[in-house]
PLY file of the C-alpha trace (Angstrom):
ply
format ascii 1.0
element vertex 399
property float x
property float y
property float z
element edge 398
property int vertex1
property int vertex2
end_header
0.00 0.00 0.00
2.79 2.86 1.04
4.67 1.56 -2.78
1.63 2.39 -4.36
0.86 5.51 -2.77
4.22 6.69 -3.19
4.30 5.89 -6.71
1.25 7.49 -7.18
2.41 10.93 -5.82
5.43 10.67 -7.34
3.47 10.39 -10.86
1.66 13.29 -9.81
4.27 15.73 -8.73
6.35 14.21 -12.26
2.70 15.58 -14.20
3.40 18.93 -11.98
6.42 19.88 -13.05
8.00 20.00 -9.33
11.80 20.19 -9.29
14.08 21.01 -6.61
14.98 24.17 -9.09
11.48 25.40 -9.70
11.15 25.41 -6.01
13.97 27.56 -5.37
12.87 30.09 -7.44
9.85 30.77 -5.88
10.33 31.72 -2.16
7.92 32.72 0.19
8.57 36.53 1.01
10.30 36.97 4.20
8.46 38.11 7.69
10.53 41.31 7.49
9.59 41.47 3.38
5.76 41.05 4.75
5.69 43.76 7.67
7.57 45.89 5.41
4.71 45.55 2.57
2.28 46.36 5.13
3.69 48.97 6.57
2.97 50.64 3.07
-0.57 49.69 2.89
-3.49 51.61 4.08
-5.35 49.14 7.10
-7.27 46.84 4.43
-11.05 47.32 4.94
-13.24 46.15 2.38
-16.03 43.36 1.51
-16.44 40.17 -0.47
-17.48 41.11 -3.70
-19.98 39.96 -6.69
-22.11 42.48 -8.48
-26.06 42.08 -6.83
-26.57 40.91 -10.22
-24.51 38.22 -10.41
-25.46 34.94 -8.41
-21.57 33.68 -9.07
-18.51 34.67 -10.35
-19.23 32.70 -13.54
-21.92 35.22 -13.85
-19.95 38.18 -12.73
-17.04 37.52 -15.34
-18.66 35.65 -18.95
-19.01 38.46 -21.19
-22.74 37.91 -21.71
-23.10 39.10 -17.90
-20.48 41.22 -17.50
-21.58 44.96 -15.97
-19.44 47.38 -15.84
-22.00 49.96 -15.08
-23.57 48.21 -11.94
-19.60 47.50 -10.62
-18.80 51.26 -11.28
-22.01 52.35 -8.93
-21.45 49.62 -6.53
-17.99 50.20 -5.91
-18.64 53.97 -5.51
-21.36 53.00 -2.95
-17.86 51.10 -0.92
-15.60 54.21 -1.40
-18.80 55.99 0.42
-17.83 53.75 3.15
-14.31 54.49 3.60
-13.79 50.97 1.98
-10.05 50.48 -0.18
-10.36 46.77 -1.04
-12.65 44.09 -1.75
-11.66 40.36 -2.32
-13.47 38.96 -5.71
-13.64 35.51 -6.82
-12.00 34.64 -10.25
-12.47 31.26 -12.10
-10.39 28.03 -14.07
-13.02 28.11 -16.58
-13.76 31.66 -17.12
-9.34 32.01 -18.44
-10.39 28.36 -20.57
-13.72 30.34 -22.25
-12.20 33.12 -23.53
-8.74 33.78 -22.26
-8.08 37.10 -23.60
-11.55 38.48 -23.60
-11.61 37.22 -19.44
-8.36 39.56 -18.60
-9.20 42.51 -20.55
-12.36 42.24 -18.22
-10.14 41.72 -15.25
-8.51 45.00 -16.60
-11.76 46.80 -16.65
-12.34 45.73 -13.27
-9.29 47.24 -12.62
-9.91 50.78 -14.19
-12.95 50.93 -12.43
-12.17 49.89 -8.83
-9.16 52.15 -9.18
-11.31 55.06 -9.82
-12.55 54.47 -6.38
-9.55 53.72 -4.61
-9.92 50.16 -3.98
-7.22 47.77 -4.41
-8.93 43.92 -4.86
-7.70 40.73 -3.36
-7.92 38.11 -6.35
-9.25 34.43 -5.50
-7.72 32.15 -7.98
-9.67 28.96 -6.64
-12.71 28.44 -4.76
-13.78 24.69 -2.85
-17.34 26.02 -1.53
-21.00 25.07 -2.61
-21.44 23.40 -6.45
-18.84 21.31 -7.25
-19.98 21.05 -11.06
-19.09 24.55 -12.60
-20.71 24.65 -15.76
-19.94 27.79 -18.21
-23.19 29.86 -19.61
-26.21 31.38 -18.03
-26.63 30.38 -14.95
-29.65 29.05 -12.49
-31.92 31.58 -11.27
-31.46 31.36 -7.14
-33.60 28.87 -5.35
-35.87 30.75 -3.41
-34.73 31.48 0.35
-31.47 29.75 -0.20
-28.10 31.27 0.70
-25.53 31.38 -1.91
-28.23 28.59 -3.80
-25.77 28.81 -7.30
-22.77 29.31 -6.21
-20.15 27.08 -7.55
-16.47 25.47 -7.18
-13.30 25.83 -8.81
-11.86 24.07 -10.34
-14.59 21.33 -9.47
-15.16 17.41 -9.47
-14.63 16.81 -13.00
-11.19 18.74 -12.80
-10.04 17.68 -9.46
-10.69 13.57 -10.42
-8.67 14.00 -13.77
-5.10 14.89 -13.24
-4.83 15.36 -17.29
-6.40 18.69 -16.58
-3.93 19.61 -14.08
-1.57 21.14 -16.95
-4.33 23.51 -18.16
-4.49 24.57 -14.00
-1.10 25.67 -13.68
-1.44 27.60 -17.11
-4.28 29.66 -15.81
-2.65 30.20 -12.39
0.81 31.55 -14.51
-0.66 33.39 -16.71
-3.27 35.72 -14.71
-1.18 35.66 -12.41
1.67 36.42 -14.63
-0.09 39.21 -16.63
-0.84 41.73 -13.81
1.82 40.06 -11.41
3.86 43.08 -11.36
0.18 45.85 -11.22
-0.04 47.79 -8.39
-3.91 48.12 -8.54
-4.15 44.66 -7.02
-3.44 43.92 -2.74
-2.45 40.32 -3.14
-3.41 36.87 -4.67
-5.53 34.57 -2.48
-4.28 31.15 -4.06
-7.72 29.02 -2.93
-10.78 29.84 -0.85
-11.37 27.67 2.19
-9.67 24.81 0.25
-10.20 22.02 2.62
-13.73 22.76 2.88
-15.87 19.29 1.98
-18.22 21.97 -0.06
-21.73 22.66 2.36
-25.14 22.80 0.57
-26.60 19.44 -0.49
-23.79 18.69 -2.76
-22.13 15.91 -0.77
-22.90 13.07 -3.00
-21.24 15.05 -5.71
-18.12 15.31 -4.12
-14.85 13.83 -4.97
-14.43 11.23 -1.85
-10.50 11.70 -2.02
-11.26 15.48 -2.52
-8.65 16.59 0.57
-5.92 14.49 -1.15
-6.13 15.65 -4.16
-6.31 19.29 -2.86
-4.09 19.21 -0.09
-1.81 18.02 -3.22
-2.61 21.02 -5.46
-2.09 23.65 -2.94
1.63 23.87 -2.69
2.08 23.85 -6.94
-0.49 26.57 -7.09
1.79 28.65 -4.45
4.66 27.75 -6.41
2.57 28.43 -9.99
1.96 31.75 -8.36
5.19 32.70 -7.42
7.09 31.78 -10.53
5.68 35.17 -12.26
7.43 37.02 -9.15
4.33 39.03 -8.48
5.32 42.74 -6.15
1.46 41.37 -4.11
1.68 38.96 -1.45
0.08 35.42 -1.78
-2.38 33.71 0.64
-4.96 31.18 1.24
-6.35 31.37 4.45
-7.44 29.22 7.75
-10.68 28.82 9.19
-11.16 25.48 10.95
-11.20 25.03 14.33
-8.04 23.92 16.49
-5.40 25.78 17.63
-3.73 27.66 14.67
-0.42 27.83 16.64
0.81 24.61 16.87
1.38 24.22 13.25
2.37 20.53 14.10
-1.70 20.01 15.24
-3.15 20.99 11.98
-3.93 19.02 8.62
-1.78 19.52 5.98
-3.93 21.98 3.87
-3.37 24.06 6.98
-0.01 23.60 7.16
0.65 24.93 3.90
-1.73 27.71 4.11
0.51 28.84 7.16
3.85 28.26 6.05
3.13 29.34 2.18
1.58 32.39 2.66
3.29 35.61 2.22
0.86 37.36 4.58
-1.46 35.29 6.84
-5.65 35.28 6.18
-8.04 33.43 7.82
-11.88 33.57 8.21
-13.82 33.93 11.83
-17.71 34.15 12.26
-18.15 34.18 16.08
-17.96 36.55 18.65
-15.40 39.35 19.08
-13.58 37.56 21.71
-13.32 34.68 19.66
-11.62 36.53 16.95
-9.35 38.53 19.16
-8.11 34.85 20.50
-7.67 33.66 16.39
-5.74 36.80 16.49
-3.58 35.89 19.19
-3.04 31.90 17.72
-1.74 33.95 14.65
0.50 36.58 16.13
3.39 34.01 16.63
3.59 33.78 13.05
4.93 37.28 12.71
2.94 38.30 10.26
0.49 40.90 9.13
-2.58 39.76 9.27
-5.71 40.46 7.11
-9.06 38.37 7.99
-10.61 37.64 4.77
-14.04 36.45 5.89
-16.16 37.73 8.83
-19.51 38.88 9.73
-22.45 36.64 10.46
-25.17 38.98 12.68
-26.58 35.84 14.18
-23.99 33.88 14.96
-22.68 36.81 16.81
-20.37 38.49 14.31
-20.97 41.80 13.81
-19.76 44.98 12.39
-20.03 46.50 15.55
-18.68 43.95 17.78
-15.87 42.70 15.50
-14.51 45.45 13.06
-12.85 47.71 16.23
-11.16 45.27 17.44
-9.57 44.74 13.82
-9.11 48.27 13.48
-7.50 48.17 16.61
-5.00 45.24 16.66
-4.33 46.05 12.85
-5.57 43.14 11.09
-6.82 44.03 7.93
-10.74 43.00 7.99
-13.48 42.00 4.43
-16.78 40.75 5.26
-18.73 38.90 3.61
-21.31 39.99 0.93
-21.60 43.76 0.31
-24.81 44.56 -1.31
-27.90 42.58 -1.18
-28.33 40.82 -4.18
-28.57 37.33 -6.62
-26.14 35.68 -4.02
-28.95 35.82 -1.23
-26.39 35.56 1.04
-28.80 37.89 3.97
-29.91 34.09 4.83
-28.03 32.33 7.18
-26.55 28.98 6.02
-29.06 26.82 7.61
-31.47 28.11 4.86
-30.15 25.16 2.81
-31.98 22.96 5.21
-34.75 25.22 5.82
-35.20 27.78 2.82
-35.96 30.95 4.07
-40.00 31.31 1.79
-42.16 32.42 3.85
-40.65 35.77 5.58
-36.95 36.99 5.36
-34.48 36.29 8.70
-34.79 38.04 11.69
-31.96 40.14 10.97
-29.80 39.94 7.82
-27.12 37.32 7.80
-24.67 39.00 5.27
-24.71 41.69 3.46
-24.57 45.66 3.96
-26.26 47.21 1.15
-29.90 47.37 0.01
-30.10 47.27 -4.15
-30.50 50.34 -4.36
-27.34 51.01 -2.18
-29.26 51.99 1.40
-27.38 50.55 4.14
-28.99 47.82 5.89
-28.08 49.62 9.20
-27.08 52.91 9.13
-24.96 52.39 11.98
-22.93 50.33 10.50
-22.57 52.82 7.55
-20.92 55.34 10.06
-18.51 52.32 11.94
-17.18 51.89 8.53
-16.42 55.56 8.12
-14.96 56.77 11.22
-12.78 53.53 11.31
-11.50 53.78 7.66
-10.88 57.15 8.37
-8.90 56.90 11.66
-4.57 56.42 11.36
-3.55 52.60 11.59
-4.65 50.65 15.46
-6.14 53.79 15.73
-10.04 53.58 17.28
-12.71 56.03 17.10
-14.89 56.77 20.28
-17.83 57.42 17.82
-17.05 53.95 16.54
-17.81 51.43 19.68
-20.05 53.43 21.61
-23.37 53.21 20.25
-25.28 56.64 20.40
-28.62 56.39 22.34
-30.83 57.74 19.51
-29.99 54.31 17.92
-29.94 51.47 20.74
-29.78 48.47 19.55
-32.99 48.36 17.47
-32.34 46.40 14.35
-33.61 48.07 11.21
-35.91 45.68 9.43
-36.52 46.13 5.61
-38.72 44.35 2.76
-36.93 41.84 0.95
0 1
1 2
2 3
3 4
4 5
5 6
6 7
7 8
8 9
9 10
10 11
11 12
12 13
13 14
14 15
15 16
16 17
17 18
18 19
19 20
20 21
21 22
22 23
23 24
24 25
25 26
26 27
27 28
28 29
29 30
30 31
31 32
32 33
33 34
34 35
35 36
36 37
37 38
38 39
39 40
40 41
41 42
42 43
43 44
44 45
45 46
46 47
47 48
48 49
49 50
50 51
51 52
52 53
53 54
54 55
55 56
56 57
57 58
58 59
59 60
60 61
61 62
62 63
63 64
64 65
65 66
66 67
67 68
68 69
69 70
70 71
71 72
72 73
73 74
74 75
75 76
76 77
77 78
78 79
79 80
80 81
81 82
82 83
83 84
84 85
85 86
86 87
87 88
88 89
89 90
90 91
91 92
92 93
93 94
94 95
95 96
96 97
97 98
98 99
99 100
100 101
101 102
102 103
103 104
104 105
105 106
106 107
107 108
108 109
109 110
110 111
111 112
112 113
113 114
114 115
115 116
116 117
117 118
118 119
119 120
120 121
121 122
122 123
123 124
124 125
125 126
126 127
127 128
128 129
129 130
130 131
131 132
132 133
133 134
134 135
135 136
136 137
137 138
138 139
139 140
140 141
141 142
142 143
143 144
144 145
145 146
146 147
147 148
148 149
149 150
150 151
151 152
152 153
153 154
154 155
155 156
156 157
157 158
158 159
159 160
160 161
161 162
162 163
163 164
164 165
165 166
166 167
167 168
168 169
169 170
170 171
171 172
172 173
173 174
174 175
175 176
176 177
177 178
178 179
179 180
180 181
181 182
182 183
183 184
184 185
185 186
186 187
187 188
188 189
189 190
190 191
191 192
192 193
193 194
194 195
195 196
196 197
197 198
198 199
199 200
200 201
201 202
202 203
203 204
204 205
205 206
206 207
207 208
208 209
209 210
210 211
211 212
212 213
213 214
214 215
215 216
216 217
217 218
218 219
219 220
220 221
221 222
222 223
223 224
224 225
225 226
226 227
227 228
228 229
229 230
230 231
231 232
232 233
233 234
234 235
235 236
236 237
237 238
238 239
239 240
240 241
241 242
242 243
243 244
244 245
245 246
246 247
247 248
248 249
249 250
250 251
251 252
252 253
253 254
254 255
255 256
256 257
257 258
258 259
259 260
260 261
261 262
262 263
263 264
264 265
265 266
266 267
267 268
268 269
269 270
270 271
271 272
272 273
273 274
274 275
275 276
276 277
277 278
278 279
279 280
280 281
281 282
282 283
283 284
284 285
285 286
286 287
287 288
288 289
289 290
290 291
291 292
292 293
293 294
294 295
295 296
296 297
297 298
298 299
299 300
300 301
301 302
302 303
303 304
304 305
305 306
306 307
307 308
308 309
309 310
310 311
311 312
312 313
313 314
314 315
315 316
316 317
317 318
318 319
319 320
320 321
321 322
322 323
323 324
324 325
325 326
326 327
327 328
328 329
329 330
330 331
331 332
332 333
333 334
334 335
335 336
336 337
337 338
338 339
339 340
340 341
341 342
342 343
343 344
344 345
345 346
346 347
347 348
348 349
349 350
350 351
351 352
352 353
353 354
354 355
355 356
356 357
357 358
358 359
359 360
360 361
361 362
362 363
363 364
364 365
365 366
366 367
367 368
368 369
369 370
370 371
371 372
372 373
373 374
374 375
375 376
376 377
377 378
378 379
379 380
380 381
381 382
382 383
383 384
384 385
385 386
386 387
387 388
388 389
389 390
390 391
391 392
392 393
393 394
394 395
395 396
396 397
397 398
């Protein structure tokens, strides 16, 4: 059995390309290289972004769907905020479409997020929700359902053929490669959440040696990345429980995420003092720190609760979802068990924006500013102490 699975790797890292060469010429940036980066950088504060049009970022991208118009407004609603980054979700088969036509709209997206002062963080792979990407329109969302269309990359059919493998690491090089050295982009997350089994009612479509393969994958994507010696930082980052100091405690896919990352990322949706311990876990990595993924109202991550205590132990901070859209990602993630038909949540899961750009708390609106405006660990009073005229009444809206 160990022959065989050694063998089998071996054939696998032989189809990769890895050499002892091609991995010395991509090295992970130094912790000095890192801070220093940082140091440059305005404290990251942004969203997770797909137009409220778009139900994926198959959608978002294919040039049937593409909207500059709606990005343009949307994005000027975020610079409203004080917001200077937002972390967008790119796609294998998008580059395999239409190669060309996909980064001259990467370029556009580029032009127009510039305009507004906001610097993107570029997902190059994604392991969440549908794990059968399929290029064209997409499914209208299935009512009450968070994030009902959603979808994987590269997904099943790629990750069970290592033929297609080839075609990966020629995507990774050469979006990577053409705006490796633009300084309109904050950094390159290398895969989203990538030892996540999927979620939704997908399971039975799911590779069963799907960790393998990806835990695999993850190092030659660092390494794809790196070989076009892009000036932004790479990532992918950590959100299981467990301690996330003691690397020597964590699965592999963890282990590379923390020891191949230029600058560390992870995701928290709990409580403030649940984040300020991930915080902690991560400091003794002596890195700067961005969380890529918060905010979940009812599961006791809020804007008001969590985003000061960012602000104030300088850890960059995106949320997810920004405005209210196709995504229907204001229902919690239990909707895919119980759809959410008959009347809208309690309070909004995700999400910040109505369509038509009113914030889905005002007070949030204003958290955003003061902090975004404030120097570096630097923390408003107007921004944690709630004025009276407000409470804390929830503002409930038709959906």
């Amino acid at each position: 059995m160990k022959s065989t699975r050694w063998a089998g790797c071996l054939g696998l890292a032989l189809l990769l390309g890895i050499s002892v060469a091609h991995a010395a010429e991509t090295e992970r940036w130094t912790a000095a290289q890192a801070n220093a980066w940082y140091a440059k950088q305005s404290w990251p504060v942004g969203s997770n972004y797909v137009p409220s049009s778009a139900i994926n970022e198959l959608e978002m991208w294919q040039a049937a769907t593409f909207d500059p118009a709606r990005i343009d407004q949307e994005l000027g609603w975020a610079q409203g905020l004080g917001m200077n980054t937002m972390r967008v979700f790119l796609h294998n088969l998008l580059w395999e479409q239409d190669r060309d036509g996909f980064k001259q709209r990467i370029d556009t997206f580029l032009k127009i997020a510039a305009k507004h002062h906001i610097k993107p963080i570029f997902v190059l792979f994604d392991s969440c929700w549908d794990p059968d990407p399929v290029l064209g329109p997409q499914h209208p969302p299935i009512p009450g359902v968070h994030n009902s269309g959603w979808v994987q990359a590269p997904g099943t059919k790629v990750l069970d053929d290592p033929s297609h493998y080839g075609q990966l690491q020629a995507y990774v090089k050469d979006i990577v490669g053409r705006f490796a050295k633009d300084d309109r982009i904050l950094a390159w997350d290398v895969w989203n959440e990538p030892d996540n089994d999927g979620g939704g009612n997908y399971a039975a479509e799911e590779p069963k040696d799907k960790f393998q393969r990806v835990a695999q994958l993850l190092p030659q994507v660092f390494n794809w990345a790196r070989s076009q010696h892009p000036v932004q930082p790479l990532t992918s980052g950590v959100w299981h429980d467990g301690d996330w100091s003691k690397l020597g405690d964590l699965n592999t896919v963890e282990r590379t995420q923390l020891t191949q990352s230029d600058i560390i990322t992870f995701h928290n949706y709990e409580f403030p003092e649940d984040f300020l311990r991930r915080v902690q876990q991560l400091r003794t990595y002596g890195r700067p720190m961005i969380c890529t993924e918060y905010m979940a109202r009812s599961a006791g991550s809020t804007v008001d609760g969590v985003l000061p205590v960012g602000k104030k132990l300088d850890v960059g901070m995106v949320n997810w979802g920004f405005v209210s859209g196709k995504t229907q990602t204001i229902f919690p993630w239990d909707s895919w068990q119980k759809p959410y038909t008959l009347q809208p949540p309690v309070i909004w899961f995700h999400d910040l924006l109505q369509r038509d750009g009113t914030p889905y708390r005002q007070r949030e609106a204003a958290i955003f500013r003061a902090l975004s405006a404030a120097p570096k660990g630097v923390v408003p009073a107007d921004a944690v102490t709630l004025p009276a005229s407000e409470g804390t009444r929830v503002v409930k809206t038709a959906h």
